[in-house]
C-alpha positions in Angstrom: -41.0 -1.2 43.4 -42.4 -0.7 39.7 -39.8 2.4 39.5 -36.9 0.7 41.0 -37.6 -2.2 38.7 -38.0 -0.1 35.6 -34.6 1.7 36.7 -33.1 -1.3 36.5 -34.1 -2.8 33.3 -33.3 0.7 31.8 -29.6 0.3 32.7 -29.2 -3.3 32.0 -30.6 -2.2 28.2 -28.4 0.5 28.4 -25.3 -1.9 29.7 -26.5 -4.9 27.0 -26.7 -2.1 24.2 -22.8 -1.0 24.8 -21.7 -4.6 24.7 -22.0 -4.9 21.0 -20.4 -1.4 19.9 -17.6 -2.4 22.0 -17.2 -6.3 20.8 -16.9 -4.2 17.0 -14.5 -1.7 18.2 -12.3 -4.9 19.6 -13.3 -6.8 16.4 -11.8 -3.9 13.9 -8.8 -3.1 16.0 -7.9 -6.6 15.6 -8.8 -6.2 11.9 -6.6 -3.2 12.2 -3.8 -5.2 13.4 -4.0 -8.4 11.3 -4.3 -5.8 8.0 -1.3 -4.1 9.2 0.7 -6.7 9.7 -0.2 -8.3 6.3 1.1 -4.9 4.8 4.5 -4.9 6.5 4.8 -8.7 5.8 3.9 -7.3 1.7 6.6 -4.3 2.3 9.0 -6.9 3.5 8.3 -9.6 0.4 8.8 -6.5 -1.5 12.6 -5.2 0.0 13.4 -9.0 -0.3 12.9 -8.6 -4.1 14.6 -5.2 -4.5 17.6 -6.8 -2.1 18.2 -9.6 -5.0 19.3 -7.2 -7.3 22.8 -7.1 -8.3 25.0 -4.4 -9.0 22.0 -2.0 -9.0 22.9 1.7 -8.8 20.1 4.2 -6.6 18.1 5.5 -9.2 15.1 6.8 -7.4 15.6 10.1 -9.0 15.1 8.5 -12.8 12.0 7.4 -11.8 8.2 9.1 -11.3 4.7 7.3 -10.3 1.7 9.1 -11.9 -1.8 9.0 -10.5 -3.9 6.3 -9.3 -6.7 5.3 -10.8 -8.7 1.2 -10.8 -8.6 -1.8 -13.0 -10.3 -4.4 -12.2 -10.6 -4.2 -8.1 -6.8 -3.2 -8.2 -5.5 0.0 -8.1 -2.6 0.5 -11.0 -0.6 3.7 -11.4 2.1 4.0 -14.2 5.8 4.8 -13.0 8.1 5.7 -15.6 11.9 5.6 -15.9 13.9 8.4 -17.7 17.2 6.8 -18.2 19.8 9.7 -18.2 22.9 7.6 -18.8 24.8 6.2 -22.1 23.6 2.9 -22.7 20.0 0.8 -21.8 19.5 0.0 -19.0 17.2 -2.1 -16.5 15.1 -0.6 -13.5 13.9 -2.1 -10.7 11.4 -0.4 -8.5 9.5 -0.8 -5.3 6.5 1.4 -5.3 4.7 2.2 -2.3 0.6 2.9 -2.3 -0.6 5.3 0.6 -3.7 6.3 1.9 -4.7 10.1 2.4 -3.1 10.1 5.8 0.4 8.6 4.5 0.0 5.3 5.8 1.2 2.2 3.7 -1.6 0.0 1.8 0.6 -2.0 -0.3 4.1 -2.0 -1.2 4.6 -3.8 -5.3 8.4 -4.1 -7.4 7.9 -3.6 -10.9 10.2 -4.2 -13.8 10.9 -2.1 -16.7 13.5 -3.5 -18.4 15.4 -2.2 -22.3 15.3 1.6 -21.1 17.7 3.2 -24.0 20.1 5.9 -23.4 18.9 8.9 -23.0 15.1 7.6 -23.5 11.8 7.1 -20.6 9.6 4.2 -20.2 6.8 3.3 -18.6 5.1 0.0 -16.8 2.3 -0.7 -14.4 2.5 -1.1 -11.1 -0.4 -2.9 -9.8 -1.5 -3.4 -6.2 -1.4 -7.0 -4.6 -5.1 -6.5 -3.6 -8.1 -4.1 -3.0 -7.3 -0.5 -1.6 -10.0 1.3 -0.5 -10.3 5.6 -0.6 -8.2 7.0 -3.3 -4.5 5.9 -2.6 -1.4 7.5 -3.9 1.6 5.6 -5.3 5.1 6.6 -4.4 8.6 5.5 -5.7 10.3 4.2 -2.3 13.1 2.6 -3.9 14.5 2.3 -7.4 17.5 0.4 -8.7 18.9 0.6 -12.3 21.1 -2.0 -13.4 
């Protein structure tokens, strides 16, 4: 009996000591989710934005997002726009931060507005909130108008 009894408590410590590890793996796949969906409800704010402009012209090829780096708890990168036409113009751009393995963080639309002929400019695009790892910033869209 004192084997059989110590068998049992063994695997009922064993079974009780899985319950947690699983209740987290549940908890951050449901983290997972929510933080997902809070990033394709930030993308989607973001195409709502770029979708207002007017008479915009695809510029995506004018425009270039530099390194990462932090301010602040924010991670910023500066984009610049070479404008290769004949008069100023405005750009409007929606800039996309990834992690390491591609996937979306944050999406931002920045402004850089008076960009003279035949001239580059910069601004700062600035996350919404806190990205963890080292994310990159790419141009996903870019309007000049």
């Amino acid at each position: 009996m004192g084997r059989r009894t110590t068998g049992i408590a063994l695997a009922t410590t064993a079974a009780l000591l899985l319950i947690p590890f699983t209740g987290c793996d549940t908890a951050k796949n449901k983290a997972g989710e929510i933080v997902s969906s809070a990033t394709a409800a930030v993308a989607s704010a973001a195409q709502e934005q770029m979708n207002k402009v007017k008479d915009g012209v695809n510029a995506t090829g004018d425009v270039s997002a530099g390194p990462t780096s932090t301010d602040g708890d924010r991670t910023i990168a500066t984009i610049t726009a070479a404008n290769p036409k004949d008069k100023t113009a405005d750009y409007t751009i929606m800039v996309i931060f990834r992690d390491g393995d591609g996937n979306m963080l944050d999406a931002v639309v920045l402004n850089i507005d008076g960009v003279e002929a035949g001239k580059s400019k910069t601004g700062t695009a600035r996350s919404n909130r806190t990205l963890s790892g080292q994310p990159k910033a790419e141009i996903a869209q870019a309007l000049r108008h």
